[in-house]
Every structure is written in structure tokens, then in C-alpha cells.
C-alpha positions in Angstrom: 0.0 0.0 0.0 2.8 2.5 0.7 4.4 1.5 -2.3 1.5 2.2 -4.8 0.8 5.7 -2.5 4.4 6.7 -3.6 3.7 6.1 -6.5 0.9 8.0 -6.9 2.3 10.8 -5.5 5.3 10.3 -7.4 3.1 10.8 -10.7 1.3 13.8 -9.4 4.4 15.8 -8.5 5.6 15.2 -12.2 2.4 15.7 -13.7 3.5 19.8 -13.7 6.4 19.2 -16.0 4.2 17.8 -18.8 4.8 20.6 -20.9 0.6 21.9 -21.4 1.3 24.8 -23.8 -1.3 25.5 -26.7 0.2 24.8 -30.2 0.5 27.8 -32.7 -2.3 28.2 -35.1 -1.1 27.2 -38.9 -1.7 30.7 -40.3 -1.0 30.0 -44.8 -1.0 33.5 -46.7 -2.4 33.3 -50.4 -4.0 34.7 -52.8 -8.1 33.5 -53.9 -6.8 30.9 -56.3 -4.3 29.0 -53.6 -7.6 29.6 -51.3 -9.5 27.5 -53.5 -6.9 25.0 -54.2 -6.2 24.5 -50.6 -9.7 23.9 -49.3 -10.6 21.6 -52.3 -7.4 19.7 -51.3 -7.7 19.4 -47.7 -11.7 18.4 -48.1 -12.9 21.4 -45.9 -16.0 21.7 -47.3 -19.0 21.0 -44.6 -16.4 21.9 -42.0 -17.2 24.1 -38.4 -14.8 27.8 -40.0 -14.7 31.2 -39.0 -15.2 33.6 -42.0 -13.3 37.1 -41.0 -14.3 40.1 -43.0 -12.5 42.8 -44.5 -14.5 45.4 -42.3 -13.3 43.7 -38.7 -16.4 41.6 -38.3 -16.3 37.5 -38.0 -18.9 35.0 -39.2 -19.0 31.7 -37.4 -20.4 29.6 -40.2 -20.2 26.1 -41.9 -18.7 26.1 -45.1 -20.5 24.6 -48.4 -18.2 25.6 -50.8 -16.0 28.2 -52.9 -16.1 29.6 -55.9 -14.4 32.5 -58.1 -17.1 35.2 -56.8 -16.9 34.1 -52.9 -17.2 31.6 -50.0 -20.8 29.7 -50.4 -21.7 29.2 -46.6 -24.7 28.1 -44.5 -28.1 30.5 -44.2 -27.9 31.8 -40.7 -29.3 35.6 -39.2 -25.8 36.4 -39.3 -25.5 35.7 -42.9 -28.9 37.2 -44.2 -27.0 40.4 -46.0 -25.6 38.1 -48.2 -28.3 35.2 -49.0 -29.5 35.2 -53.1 -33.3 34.9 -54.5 -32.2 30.9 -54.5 -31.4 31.0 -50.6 -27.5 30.4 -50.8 -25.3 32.7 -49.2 -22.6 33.8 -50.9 -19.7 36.2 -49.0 -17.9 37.7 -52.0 -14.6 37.4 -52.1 -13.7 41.1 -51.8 -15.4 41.1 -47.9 -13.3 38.0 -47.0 -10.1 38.3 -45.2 -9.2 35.2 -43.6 -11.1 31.9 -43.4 -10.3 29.9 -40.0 -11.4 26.7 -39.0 -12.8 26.0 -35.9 -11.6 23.3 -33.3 -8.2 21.4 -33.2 -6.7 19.3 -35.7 -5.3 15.8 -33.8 -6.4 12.9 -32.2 -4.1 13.9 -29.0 -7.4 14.3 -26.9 -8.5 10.7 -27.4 -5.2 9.3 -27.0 -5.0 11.1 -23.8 -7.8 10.3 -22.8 -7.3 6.8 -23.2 -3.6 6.7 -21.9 -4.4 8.6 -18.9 -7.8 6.0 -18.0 -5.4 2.7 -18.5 -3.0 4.4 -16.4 -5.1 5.3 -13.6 -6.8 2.0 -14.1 -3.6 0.4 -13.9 -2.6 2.3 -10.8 -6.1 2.4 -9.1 -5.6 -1.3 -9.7 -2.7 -1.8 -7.9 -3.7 -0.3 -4.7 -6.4 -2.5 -5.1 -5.0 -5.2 -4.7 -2.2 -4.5 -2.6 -4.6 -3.7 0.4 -4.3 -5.9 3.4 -7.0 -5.2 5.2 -10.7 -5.8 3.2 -13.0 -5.6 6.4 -16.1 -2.7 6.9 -15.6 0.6 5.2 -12.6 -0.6 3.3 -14.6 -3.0 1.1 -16.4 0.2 -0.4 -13.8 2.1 -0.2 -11.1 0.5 -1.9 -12.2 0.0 -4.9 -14.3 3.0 -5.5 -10.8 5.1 -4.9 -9.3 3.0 -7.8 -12.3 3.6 -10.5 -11.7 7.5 -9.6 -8.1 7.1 -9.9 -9.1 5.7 -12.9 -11.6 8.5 -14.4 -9.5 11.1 -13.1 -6.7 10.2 -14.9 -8.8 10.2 -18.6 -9.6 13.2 -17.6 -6.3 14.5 -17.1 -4.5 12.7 -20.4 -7.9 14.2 -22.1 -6.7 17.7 -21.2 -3.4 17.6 -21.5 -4.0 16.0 -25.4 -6.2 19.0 -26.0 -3.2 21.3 -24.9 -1.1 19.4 -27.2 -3.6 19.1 -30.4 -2.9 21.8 -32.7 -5.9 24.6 -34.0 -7.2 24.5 -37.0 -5.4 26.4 -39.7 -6.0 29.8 -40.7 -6.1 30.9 -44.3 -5.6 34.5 -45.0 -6.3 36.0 -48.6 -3.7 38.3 -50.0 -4.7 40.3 -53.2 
């Protein structure tokens, strides 16, 4: 039991020197042709992005497509100014600054999340079954501290994967 304890502690007094640092955003500059290309070839379409516009503002939108006249995106109130007789909206290319996506790009949450469970599994576990003495409260006890051990942990791994996964990139259009 004092083993496993040490252990534990061990971990937690380490846990601090994971480094947790956010990754840079990818930020590509390019013109609207290399905009096109680059969406087409990295299958963004249908994807969570944040339109910025030339005048400061920011549209958080789904995208549908783009074209040679501007970004074809999802009908929403923020969008009405731009929607067509058909009901598409259509941001022209001359109000678009930067298209971002949204969320992080990496599976380093569910790795994380899964490394961190087994662990704590593994540790809550072991304390488990080192324990001596099994008589009254310590036959609840026991092994309810090891499943938290256990969630705790894939909780931790799950944040510290999202500190590692990188954003989603950001395109910005250069004339």
C-alpha cells in the first residue's frame, strides 16, 4: 500500500512538468486561387470555420463551398446580408479576409484520454489489490478510490492532449 501511495504521488508531483502549452495556429497567406486549391485539397468543405471580413467583423459559419465570386456558406441571421433569391449565401470574395477553421486538428485528446484511463486504471488497480485489510468501510472504499483514480486520470490525459492538439489552420487572402 505505501508503495503504490508513492507512487501516486510520485506521478502527481511530475504531472507539472508535462509541458501543457497550446500549439500555434497554422496561419498560410495566399491569394483566392491558392484559397481554393487549398480547401478543395484538404476536403474542408461541410467543416465548423470562422469567416473574418475585411471590415473587422467575423462569421462563425459552416462552409459549403468556394467559388471565383466568394465563399458559399450556411443560411444563418448572421449571414442574411448576403443570402441570393435561391437561398444560398454567398460572401464575396472582396469582404473576406481570412477563413479559419474552428476546433483542433489531432487525435491527442483521445489518446490522452485513453492513456491517462489505463494508467489510472492500472494504478487504481494496484492499490487494489495490494490492500491488506478488506474488512467494513474498506470494502467500499477501496475499490471506488481506484475507479476515480481511474476516471480522473482520462480526464487528465484528455486535457493535457487538447493542450497538445494543434488549432485549426488559418487561411488568410492576400490580393
Amino acid at each position: 500500500m505505501i508503495k503504490s501511495t508513492a507512487l501516486l504521488c510520485a506521478l502527481l508531483l511530475l504531472s507539472p512538468a508535462i509541458p501543457c502549452a497550446a500549439a500555434p495556429r497554422e496561419s498560410v497567406r495566399m491569394n483566392w486561387a491558392g484559397l481554393q486549391k487549398e480547401i478543395t485539397s484538404r476536403n474542408l468543405v461541410h467543416k465548423s470555420v470562422h469567416v473574418v471580413l475585411t471590415g473587422g467583423g467575423e462569421v462563425k459559419t459552416t462552409l459549403e463551398g468556394i467559388t471565383e465570386t466568394g465563399v458559399l456558406v450556411n443560411r444563418s441571421r448572421r449571414t442574411r446580408q448576403w443570402t441570393d433569391a435561391s437561398g444560398k449565401v454567398l460572401i464575396p470574395k472582396d469582404r473576406v479576409a481570412a477563413i479559419r477553421l474552428g476546433g483542433h486538428v489531432g487525435k491527442a485528446r483521445l489518446i490522452g484520454a485513453l492513456g491517462g484511463l489505463g494508467a489510472g486504471a492500472a494504478i487504481g488497480a494496484a492499490i487494489a489489490t495490494s490492500a491488506d485489510g478488506f474488512e467494513g468501510i474498506l470494502v467500499v472504499l477501496i475499490p471506488v478510490s481506484a475507479a476515480c483514480i481511474g476516471i480522473i486520470g482520462g480526464v487528465a490525459g484528455y486535457f493535457i492532449g487538447r493542450a497538445i492538439d494543434r488549432p485549426g489552420p488559418e487561411f488568410v487572402v492576400v490580393p
